[in-house]
C-alpha positions in Angstrom: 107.3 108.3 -41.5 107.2 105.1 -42.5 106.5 103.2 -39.3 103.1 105.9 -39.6 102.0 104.5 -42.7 102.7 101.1 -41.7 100.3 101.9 -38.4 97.9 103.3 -40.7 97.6 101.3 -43.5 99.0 97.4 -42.7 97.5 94.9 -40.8 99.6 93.6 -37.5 101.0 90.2 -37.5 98.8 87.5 -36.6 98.1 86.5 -32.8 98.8 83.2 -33.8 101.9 83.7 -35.3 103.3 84.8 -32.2 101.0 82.5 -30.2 100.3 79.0 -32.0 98.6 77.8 -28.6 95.7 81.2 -28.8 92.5 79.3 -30.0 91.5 80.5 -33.4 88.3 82.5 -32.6 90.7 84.4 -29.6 93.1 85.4 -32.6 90.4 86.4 -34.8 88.9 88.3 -32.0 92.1 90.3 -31.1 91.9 91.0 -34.7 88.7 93.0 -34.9 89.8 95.2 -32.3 92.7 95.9 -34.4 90.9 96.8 -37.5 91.5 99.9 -39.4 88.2 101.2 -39.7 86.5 101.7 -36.4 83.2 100.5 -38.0 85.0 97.0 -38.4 85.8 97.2 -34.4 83.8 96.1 -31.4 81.6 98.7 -31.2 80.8 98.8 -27.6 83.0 97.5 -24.1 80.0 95.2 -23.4 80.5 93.3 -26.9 83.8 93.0 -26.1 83.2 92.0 -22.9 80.6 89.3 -24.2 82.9 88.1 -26.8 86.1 87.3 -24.2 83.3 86.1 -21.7 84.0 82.3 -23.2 87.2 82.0 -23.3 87.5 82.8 -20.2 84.6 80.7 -18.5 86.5 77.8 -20.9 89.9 77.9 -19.4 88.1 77.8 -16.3 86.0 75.1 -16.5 88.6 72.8 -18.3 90.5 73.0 -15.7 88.1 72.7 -12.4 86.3 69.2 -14.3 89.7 67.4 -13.0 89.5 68.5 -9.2 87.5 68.2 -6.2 85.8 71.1 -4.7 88.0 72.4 -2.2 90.7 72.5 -4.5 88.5 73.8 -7.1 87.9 77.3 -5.3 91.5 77.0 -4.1 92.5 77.3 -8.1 89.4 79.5 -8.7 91.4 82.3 -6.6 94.8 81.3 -8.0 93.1 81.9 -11.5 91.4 85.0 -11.0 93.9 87.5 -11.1 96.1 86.4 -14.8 92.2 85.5 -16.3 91.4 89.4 -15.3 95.0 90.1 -16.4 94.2 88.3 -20.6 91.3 89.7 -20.4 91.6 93.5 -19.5 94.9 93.0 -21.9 92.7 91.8 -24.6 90.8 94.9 -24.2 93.2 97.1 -23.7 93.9 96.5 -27.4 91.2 98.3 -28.9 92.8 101.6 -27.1 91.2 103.2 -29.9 87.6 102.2 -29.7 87.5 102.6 -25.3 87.7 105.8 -24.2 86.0 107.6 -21.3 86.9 106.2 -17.1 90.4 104.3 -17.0 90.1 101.8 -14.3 93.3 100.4 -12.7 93.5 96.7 -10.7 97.1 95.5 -9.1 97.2 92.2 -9.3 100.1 89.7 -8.4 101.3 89.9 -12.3 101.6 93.2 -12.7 99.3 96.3 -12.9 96.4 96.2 -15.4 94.0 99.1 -16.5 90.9 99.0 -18.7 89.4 102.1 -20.4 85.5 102.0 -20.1 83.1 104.1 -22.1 80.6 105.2 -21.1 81.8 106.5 -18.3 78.9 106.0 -16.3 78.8 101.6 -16.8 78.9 99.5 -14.1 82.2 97.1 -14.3 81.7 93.9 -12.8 84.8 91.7 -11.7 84.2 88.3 -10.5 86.5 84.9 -10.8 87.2 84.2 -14.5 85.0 87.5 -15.9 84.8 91.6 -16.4 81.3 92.2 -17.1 80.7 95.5 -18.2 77.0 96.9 -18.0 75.7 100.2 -18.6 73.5 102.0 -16.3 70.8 102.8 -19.3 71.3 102.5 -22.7 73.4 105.2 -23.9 72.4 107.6 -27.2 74.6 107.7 -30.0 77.1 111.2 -29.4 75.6 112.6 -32.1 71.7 112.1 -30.7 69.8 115.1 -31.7 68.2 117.0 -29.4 64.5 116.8 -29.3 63.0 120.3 -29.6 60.3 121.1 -26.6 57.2 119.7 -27.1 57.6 117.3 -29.9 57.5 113.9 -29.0 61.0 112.1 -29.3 60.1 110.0 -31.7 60.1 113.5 -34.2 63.7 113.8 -35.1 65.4 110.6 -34.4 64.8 107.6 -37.3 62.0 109.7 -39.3 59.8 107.6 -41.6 61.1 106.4 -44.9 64.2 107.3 -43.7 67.2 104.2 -45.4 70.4 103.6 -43.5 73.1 100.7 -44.4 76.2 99.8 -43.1 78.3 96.3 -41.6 78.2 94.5 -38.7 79.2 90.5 -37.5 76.9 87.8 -37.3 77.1 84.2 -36.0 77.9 82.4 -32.7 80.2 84.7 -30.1 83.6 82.7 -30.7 82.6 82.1 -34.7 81.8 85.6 -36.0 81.7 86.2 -39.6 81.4 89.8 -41.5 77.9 91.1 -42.9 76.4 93.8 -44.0 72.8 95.1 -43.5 70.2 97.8 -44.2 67.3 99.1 -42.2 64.1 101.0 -43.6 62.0 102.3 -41.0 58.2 102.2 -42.4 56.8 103.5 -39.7 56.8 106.2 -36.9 54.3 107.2 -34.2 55.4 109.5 -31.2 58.5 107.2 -29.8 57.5 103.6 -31.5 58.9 102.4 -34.6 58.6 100.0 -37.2 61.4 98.9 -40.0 62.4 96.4 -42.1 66.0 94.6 -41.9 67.2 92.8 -44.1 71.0 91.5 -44.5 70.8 90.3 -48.0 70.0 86.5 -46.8 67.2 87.0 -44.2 64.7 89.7 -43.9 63.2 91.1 -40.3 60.4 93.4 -39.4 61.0 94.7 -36.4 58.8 96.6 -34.1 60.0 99.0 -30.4 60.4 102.1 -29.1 63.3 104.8 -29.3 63.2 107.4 -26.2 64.4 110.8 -26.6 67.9 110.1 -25.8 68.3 108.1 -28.3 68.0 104.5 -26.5 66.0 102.0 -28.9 65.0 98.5 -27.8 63.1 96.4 -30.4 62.0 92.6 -31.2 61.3 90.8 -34.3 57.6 90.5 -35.3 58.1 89.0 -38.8 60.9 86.9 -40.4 61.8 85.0 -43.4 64.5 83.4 -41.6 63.5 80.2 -38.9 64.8 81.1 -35.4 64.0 84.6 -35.3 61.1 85.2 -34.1 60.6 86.8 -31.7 64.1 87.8 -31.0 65.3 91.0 -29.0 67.2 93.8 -29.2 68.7 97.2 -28.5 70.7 99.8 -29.2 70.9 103.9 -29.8 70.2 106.5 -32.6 71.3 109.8 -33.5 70.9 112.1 -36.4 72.5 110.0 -39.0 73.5 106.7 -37.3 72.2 103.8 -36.0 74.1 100.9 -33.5 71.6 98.1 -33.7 71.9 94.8 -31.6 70.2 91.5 -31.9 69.9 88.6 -29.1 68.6 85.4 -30.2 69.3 82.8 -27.3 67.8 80.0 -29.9 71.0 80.2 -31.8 73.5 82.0 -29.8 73.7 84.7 -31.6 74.4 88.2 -30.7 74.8 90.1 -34.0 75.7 94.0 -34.3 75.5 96.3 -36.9 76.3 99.9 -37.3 74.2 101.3 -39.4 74.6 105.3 -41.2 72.0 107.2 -42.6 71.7 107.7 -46.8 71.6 111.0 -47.4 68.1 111.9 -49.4 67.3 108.0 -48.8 70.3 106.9 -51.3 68.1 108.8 -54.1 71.9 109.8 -55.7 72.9 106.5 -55.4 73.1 104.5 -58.8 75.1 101.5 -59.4 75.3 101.5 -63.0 79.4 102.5 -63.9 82.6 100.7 -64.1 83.8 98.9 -61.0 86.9 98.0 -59.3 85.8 94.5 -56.9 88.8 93.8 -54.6 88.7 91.0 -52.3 90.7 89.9 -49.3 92.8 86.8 -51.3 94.5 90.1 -53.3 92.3 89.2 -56.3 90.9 92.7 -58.3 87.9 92.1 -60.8 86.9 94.9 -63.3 83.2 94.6 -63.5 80.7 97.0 -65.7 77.1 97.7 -63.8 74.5 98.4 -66.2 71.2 99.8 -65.5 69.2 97.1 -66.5 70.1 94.8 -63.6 72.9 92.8 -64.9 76.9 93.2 -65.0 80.2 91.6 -66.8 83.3 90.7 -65.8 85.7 93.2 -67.6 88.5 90.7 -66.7 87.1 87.0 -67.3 84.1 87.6 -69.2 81.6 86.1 -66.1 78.1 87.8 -66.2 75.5 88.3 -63.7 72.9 90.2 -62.5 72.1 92.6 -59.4 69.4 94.0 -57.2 68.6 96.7 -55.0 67.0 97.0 -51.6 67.2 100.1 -49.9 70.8 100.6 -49.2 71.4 97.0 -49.4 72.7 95.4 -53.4 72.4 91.9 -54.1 74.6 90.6 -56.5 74.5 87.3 -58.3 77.3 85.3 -59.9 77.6 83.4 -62.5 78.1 80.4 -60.7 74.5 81.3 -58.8 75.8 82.4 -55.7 75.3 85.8 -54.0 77.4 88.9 -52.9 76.2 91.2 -50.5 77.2 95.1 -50.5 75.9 98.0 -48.2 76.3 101.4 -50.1 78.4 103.5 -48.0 76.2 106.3 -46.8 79.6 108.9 -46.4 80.8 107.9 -49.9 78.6 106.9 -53.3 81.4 105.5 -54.8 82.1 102.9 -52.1 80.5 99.3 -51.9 81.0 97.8 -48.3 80.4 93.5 -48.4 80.4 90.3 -47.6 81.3 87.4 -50.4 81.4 83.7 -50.2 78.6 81.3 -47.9 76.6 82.3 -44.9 79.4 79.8 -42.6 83.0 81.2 -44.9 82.3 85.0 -45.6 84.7 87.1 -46.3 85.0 90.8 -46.7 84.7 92.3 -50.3 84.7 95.7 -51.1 84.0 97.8 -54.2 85.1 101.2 -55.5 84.0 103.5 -58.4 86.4 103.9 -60.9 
């Protein structure tokens, strides 16, 4: 029983405890697709795919700077095989998030298999790279179906509807926790307008969602330099949303999963006593009032708070900002990110 609990409720040692020579971002990597909460996990193959993509392509070209060409593609097909190998065994770790075709590869090392979902992608394996590519863009599982004759635009995303949750943002090998909300403003047959916002940036974006469920979109306004204009996909069921952003002038590729608030968060109020816990093992007591400020039940700080949609903005004394996505599943739940845009760190609240 206890090794159970331990699986359930403690965090594995650290790659780099094991392995002081894994670069940082690998470790930190491997450590997503360990997460508890499958919300917190790669949320696709193809992210994972794209996140192990450099550290691959790295190794390799370290190495092939040093030799001439023939020698070059000699090592090339020396290194394909254990590169496949860390990577397939990378992904292998989040056993939990892949499920759906298991494909199996001998090798020279050993046997490796990698679970692929959907079940339909196309896997690519070339020298130093599994690229994994779905056919289409797949609906969320829990898609509704669109009754006959209404346009699919008619029960997927309606207007007004609010949804919040977390996601990563940042470069590929430097990923940082945040957390987002979406308000869709508009909704006409299968296009779509929203607002995004994840507490430091705000994004209207404009695109399409098909009756399956498959949503593209790009950014038509911004508050934030460097985003215009950026693309995106993702799916959409009932009550939740995987959204994806690719903006090739910074390098970014940051995902979100995003859940529905019931009635819009109308039963959502923040005013109440709090219980702020945050990854260092520090617990703060804070009282939410309704007039848009708080105080520290535990050093006496004060500060104030605003709402968004499903998104709360919280500022410290000290002037800086905490970000919280209401939890959609559970009112009494705050999901966020504390700390600069470059160091954030989880924090997470709960109603006491």
């Amino acid at each position: 029983m206890a090794v159970i609990v331990a699986h359930a409720q403690e965090a594995p040692p650290p790659l780099e405890s094991l392995r002081p020579d894994v670069p940082a971002e690998l470790a930190a990597l491997v450590a997503r697709t360990l997460a508890k909460k499958p919300g917190d996990r790669p949320q696709t193959p193809k992210e994972l795919a794209d996140a192990l993509t450099p550290f691959v392509k790295a190794a390799g070209k370290a190495a092939s700077r040093e030799m001439p060409p023939a020698a070059q593609a000699r090592a090339a097909r020396a290194r394909r095989w254990p590169e496949l190998a860390a990577v397939a065994a990378a992904a292998l770790i989040a056993g939990a998030l892949l499920a759906g075709v298991v494909l199996s590869f001998k090798t020279k090392d050993g046997a490796v298999t990698l679970q692929v979902d959907p079940p339909d992608a196309k896997v690519e394996v070339a020298v130093g790279a599994i690229t994994v590519r779905p056919t289409e863009i797949q609906p969320n599982p829990n898609a509704a179906a669109v009754p006959a004759g209404e346009p699919g635009g008619a029960v997927l995303a309606p207007k007004n509807s609010e949804w919040a949750g977390t996601g990563y943002v940042g470069e590929v090998r430097n990923q940082k926790p945040a957390v987002a909300a979406l308000t869709i403003t508009e909704r006409d047959g299968s296009t779509f307008k929203a607002v995004f916002r994840d507490g430091t940036t705000r994004r209207v974006i404009e695109g399409t969602i098909d009756d399956r469920g498959g949503l593209t979109h790009k950014v038509v306004e911004t508050s934030a330099d460097g985003w215009l204009g950026a693309t995106g996909a993702g799916n959409v069921g009932r009550d939740r949303i995987n959204l994806r952003f690719t903006n090739p002038q910074k390098g970014w590729i940051p995902t979100y999963a995003l859940k529905r608030l019931p009635d819009n968060g109308a039963g959502f109020h923040l005013d109440g006593r709090w219980n702020c816990i945050y990854p260092n093992g520090k617990v703060f007591e804070r009282t939410v009032n309704a007039d848009g400020t708080w105080v520290n039940n535990t050093n006496g700080n004060r500060g104030t708070w605003a709402r968004d949609g499903g998104l709360i903005d919280v500022t410290l004394a000290n002037g800086a900002h905490e970000y919280f996505a209401i939890n959609p599943e559970n009112f009494g739940e705050l999901n966020g990110v504390s700390g600069s845009p470059g160091q954030r760190v989880k924090a997470h609240w709960l109603r006491q």
